[in-house]
C-alpha positions as CSV (number, residue, x, y, z in Angstrom):
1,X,-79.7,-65.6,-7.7
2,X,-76.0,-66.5,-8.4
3,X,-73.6,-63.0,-8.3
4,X,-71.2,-62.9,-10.8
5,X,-67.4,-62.0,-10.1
6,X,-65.2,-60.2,-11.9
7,X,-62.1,-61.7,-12.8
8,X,-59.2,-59.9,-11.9
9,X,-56.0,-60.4,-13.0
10,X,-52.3,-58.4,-12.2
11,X,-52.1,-54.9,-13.8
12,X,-49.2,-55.9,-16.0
13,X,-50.8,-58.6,-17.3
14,X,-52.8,-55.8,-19.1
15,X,-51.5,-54.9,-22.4
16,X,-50.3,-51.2,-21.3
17,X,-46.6,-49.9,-21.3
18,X,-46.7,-48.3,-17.9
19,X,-44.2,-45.6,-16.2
20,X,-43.4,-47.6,-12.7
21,X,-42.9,-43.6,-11.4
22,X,-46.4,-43.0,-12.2
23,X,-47.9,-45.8,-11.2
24,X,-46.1,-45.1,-8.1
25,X,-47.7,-42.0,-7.6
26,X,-51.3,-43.8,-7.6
27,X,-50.0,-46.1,-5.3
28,X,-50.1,-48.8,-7.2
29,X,-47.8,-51.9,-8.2
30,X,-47.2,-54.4,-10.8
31,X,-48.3,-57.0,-8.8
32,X,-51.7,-55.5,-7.9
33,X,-54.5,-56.9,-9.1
34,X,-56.9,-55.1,-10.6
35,X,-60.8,-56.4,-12.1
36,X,-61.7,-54.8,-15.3
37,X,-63.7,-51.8,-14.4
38,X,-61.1,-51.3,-11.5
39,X,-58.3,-50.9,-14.2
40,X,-60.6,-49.4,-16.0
41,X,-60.3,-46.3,-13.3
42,X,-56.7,-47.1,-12.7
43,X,-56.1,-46.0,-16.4
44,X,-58.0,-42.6,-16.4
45,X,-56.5,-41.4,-13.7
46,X,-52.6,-42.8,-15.1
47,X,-53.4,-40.9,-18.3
48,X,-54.0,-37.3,-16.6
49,X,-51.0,-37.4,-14.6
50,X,-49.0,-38.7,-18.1
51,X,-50.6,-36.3,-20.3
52,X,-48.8,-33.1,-18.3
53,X,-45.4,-34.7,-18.2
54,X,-45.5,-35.5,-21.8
55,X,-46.0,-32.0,-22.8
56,X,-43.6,-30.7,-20.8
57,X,-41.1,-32.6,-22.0
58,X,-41.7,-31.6,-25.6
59,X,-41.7,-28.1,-24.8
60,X,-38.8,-25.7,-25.0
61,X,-37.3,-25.4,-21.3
62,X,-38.8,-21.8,-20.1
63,X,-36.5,-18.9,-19.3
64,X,-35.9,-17.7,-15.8
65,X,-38.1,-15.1,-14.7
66,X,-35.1,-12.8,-14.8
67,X,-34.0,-13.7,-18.2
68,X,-37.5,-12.5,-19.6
69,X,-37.4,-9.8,-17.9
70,X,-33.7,-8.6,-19.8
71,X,-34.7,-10.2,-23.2
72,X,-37.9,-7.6,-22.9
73,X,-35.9,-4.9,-22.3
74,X,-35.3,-2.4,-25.2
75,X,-32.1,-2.5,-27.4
76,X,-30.5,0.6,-26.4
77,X,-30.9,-0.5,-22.6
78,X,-29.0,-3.7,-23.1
79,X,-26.3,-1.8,-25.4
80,X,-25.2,0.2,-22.0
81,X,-25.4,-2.3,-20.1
82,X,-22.4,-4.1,-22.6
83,X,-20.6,-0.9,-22.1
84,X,-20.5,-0.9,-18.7
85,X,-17.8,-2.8,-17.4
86,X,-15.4,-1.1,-19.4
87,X,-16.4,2.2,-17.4
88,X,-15.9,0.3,-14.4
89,X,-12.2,-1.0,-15.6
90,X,-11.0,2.3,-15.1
91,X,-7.5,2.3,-13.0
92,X,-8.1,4.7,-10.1
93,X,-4.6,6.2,-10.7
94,X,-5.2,7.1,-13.7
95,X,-7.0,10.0,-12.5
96,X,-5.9,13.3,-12.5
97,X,-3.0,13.6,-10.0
98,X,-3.0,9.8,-9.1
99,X,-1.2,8.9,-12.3
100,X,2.8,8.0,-11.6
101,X,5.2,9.9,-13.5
102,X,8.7,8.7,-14.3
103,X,11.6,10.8,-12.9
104,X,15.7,10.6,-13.2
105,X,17.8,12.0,-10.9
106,X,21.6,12.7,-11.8
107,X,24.5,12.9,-9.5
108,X,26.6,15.4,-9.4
109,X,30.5,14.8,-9.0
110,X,30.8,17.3,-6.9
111,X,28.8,15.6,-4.7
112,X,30.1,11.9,-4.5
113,X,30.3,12.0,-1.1
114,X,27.2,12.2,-0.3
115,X,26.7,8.7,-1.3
116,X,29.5,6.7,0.3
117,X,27.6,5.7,3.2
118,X,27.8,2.5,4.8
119,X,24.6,1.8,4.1
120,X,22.4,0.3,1.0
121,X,20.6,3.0,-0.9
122,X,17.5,1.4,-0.1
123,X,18.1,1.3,3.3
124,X,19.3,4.6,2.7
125,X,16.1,6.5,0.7
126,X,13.8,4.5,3.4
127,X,15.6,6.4,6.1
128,X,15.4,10.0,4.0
129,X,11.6,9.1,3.3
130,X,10.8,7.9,6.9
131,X,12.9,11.4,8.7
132,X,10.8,13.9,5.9
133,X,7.3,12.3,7.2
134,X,7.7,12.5,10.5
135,X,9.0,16.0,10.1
136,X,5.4,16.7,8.0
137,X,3.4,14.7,10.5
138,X,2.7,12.3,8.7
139,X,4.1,8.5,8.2
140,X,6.3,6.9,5.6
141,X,4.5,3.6,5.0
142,X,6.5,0.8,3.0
143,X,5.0,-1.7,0.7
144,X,7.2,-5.1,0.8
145,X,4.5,-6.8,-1.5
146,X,2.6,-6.0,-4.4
147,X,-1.0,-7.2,-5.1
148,X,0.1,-10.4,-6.2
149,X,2.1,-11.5,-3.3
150,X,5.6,-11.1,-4.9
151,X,8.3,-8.8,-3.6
152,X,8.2,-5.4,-4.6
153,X,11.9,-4.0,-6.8
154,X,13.4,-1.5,-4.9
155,X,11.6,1.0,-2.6
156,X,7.8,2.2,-2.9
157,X,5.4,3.4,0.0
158,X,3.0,6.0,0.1
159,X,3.0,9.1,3.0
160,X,-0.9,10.4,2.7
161,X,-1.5,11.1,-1.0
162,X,1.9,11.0,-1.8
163,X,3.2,7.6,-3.5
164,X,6.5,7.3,-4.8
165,X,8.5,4.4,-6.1
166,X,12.0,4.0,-6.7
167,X,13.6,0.9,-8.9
168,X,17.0,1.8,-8.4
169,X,19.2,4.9,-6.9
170,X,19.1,7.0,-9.8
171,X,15.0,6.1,-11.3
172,X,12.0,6.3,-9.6
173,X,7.9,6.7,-9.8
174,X,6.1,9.2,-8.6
175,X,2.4,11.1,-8.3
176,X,1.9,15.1,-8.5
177,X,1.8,14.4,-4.3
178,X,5.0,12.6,-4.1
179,X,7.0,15.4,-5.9
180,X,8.0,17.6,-2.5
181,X,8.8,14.4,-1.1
182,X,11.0,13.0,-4.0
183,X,12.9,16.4,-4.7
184,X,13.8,16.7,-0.6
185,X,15.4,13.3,-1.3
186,X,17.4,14.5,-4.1
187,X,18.4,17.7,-1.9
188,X,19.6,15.0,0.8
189,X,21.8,12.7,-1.6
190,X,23.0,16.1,-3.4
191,X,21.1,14.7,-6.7
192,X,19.4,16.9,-9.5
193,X,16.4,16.3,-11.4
194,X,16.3,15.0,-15.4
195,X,13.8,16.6,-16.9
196,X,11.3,14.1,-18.5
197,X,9.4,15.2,-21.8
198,X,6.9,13.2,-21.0
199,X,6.0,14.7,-18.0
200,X,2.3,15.8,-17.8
201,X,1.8,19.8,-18.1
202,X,0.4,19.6,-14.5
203,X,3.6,17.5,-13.4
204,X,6.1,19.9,-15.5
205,X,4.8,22.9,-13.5
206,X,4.7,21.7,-9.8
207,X,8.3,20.2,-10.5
208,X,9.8,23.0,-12.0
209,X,8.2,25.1,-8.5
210,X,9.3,22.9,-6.3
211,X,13.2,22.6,-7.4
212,X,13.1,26.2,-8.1
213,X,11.9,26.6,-4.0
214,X,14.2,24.0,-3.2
215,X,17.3,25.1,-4.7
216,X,17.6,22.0,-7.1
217,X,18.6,22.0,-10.6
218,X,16.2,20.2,-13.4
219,X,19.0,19.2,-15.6
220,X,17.4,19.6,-19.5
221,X,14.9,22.0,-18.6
222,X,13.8,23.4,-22.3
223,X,14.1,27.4,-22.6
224,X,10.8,28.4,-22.2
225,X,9.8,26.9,-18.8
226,X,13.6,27.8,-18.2
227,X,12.6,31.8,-19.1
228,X,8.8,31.2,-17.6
229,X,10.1,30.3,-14.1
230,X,13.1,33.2,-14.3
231,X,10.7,35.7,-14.7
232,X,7.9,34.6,-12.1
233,X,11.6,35.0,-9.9
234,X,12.2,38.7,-11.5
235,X,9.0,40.1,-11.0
236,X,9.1,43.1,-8.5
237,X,8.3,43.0,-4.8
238,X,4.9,44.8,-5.2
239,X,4.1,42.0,-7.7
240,X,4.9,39.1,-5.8
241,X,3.2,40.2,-2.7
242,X,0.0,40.6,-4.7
243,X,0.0,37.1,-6.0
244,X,-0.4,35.9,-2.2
245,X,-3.2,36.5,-0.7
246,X,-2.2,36.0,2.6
247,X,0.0,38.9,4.2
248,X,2.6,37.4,6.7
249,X,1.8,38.6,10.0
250,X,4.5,40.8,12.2
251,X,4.0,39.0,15.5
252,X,4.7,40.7,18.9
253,X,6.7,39.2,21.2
254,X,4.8,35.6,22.9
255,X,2.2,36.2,20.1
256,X,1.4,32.7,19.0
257,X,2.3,32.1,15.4
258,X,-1.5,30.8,14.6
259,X,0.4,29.0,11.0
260,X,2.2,26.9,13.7
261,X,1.7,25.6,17.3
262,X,3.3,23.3,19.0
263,X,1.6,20.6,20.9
264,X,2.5,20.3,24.7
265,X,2.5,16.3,24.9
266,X,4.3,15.8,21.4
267,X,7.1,18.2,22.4
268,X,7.4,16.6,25.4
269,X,8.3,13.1,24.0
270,X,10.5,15.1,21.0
271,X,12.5,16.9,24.3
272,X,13.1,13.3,26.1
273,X,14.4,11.8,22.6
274,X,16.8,14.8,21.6
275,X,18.2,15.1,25.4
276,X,18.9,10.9,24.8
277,X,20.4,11.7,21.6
278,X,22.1,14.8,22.6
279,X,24.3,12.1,25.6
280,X,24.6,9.1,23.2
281,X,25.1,10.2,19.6
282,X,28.4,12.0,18.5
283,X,26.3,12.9,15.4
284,X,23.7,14.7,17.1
285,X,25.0,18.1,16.8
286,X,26.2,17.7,13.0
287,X,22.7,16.8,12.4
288,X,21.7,20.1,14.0
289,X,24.0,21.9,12.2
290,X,23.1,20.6,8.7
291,X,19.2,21.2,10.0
292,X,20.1,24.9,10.7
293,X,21.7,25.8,7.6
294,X,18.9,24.2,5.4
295,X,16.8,26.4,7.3
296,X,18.9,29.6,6.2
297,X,18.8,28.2,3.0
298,X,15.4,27.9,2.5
299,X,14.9,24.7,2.4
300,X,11.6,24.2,3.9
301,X,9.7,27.0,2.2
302,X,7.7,25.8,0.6
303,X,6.3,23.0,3.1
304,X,6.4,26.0,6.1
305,X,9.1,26.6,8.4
306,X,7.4,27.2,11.7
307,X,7.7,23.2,12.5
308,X,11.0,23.0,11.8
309,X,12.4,26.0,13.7
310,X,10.1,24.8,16.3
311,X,12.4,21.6,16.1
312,X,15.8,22.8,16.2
313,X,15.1,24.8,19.0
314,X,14.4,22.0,20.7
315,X,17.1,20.1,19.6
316,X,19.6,22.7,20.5
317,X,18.1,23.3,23.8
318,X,18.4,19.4,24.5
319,X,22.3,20.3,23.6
320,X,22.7,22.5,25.8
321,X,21.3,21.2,28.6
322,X,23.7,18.4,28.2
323,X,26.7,20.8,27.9
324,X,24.9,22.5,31.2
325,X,24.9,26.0,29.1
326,X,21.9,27.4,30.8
327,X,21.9,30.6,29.0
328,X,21.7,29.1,25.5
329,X,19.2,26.5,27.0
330,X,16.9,30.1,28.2
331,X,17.6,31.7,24.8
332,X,16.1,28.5,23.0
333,X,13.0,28.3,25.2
334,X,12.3,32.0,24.8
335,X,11.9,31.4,21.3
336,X,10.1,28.6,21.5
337,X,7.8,31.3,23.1
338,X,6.6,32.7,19.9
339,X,5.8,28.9,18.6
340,X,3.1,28.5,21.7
341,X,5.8,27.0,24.3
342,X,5.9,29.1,27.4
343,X,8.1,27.2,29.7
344,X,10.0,23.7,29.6
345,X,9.9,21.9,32.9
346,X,11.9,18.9,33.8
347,X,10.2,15.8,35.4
348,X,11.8,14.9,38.7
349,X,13.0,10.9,39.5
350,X,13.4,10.1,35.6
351,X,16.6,9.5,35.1
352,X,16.3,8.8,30.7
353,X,15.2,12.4,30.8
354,X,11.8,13.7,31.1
355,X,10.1,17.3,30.1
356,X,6.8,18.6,30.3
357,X,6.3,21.3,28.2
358,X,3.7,24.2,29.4
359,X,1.9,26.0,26.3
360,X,0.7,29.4,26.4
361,X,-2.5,30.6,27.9
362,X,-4.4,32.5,24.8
């Protein structure tokens, strides 16, 4: 018996529009050729992987998983979620006591002298700003740049939460910190103060304190916070004591002070620069001089004025033991006594000066 064959013939030769990526997939060519029955198979199998890809195309592209997941959340949800970024737009120093406040500051003619300095008044205010930080323990810490990279006008830096800014001699920017900080500087370039209606009530009432503790004038000051702080000033003794809660303290003699103490290894290094200044600057001793008679004035009540009598003494005893007047140079380091200092020694073989100061045993 004869066996039949089937023809074959090339699978394009069969009258079938054909996706080469499909046929591809089957492992299959143009070229191959394919009997009847054997396209026959080759055709089922092409139209189940076609029919998925055809229906995906004409269906709508599905959401990410995430994207169902907000579009099934409820309206009110998605309505806080718009809000939020404007909560989170909030400037930082716009807070309460962050916010800068403007201030003026108004030379007196009186005191014209205290500005011809041969130096620039930024250079100047730096200098002021540096000195009243390291006299608070702290540091006076100069921005040159802004955020953007571009050189900042005048003089701003911060000294822990204070921030102040100055744009020229006379104007400046500062927080509810700052305001110690910025009146001291007006003290020092024998300025006074503008008063600003603008001010904040919270700002209004720390500056008027401070001058008023400071000895400097708020030029402008309307009546009633004029009459308000006279009267806080007139009220009896038995009044004023009650409003602080803390009773100073009559210390015995080499009692330590517990408001102020003085720390061995810091004095130590303060002694070696004040005896160095006390030999090379002419200066040193005016500086004392206008140090001491701030003091008598008051002028660091209100930021305490253990530290700074602590200070002088030690500056005054670095005089004198350059002028070799021990007595004065005892007198000095029996005061320091009562600040936690019982005994300055020298430190042998250092010839820039070198003290060791021994604190007392509690």
């Amino acid at each position: 018996m004869t066996e039949t064959v089937e023809e074959k013939k090339k699978l394009s030769d069969y009258e079938m529009g054909l996706d080469t990526i499909i046929v591809e997939q089957l492992g299959f060519t143009a070229d191959k050729e394919l009997t009847q029955s054997e396209f026959e198979a080759f055709k089922k199998k092409y139209q189940e992987l076609k029919q998925p890809s055809e229906k995906q195309s004409d269906e709508p592209a599905q959401k990410p998983a995430t994207e169902q997941k907000d579009s099934e959340k409820p309206a009110e949800e998605t309505v806080e979620e718009a809000q939020e970024p404007e909560e989170k737009s909030e400037d930082p120093k716009e807070k309460a006591g962050e916010k800068l406040e403007e201030v003026h500051l108004v030379q007196h003619e009186s005191n014209d002298d205290e500005m011809n300095v041969d130096e620039d008044w930024v250079t100047r205010y730096d200098r002021i700003m540096t000195k009243y930080a390291k006299d608070h323990d702290q540091e006076w810490e100069r921005e040159s740049k802004d955020e953007e990279g571009n050189d900042i006008e005048g003089l701003k830096g911060r000294m822990g939460e204070a921030e102040i800014h100055f744009t020229s001699p006379d104007k400046a920017k500062a927080n509810l910190a700052g305001i110690e900080a910025l009146v001291n500087l007006a003290k020092e370039t024998g300025q006074e103060i503008a008063y600003n209606e603008k001010w904040s009530d919270e700002f209004k009432e720390k500056m008027v304190s401070v001058c008023g503790e400071m000895g400097i004038n708020i030029q402008g000051l309307p009546p009633q916070l004029e009459n308000k702080e006279e009267e806080k000033k007139s009220l009896p003794e038995p009044e004023k004591e009650s409003e602080n809660t803390e009773e100073p303290k009559t210390l015995p003699a080499h009692e330590v002070d517990d408001r102020y103490k003085v720390n061995a290894k810091i004095a130590g290094g303060r002694l070696a620069e004040y005896a160095l200044k006390a030999v090379a600057s002419a200066d040193f001793e005016k500086e004392v001089a206008k140090q001491e008679k701030q003091l008598a004035e008051g002028f660091y009540k209100v930021t305490g004025e253990g530290k700074p009598t602590a200070e002088l003494l030690m500056k005054k005893y670095a005089i004198a033991m350059h002028k070799g007047d021990n007595e004065m140079a005892e007198t000095c380091v029996t005061a320091l006594q009562y600040y936690g200092a019982e005994k300055i020694e020298r430190v042998p073989n250092e010839p820039k000066g070198k003290y060791k100061v021994v604190e007392t045993l509690r």
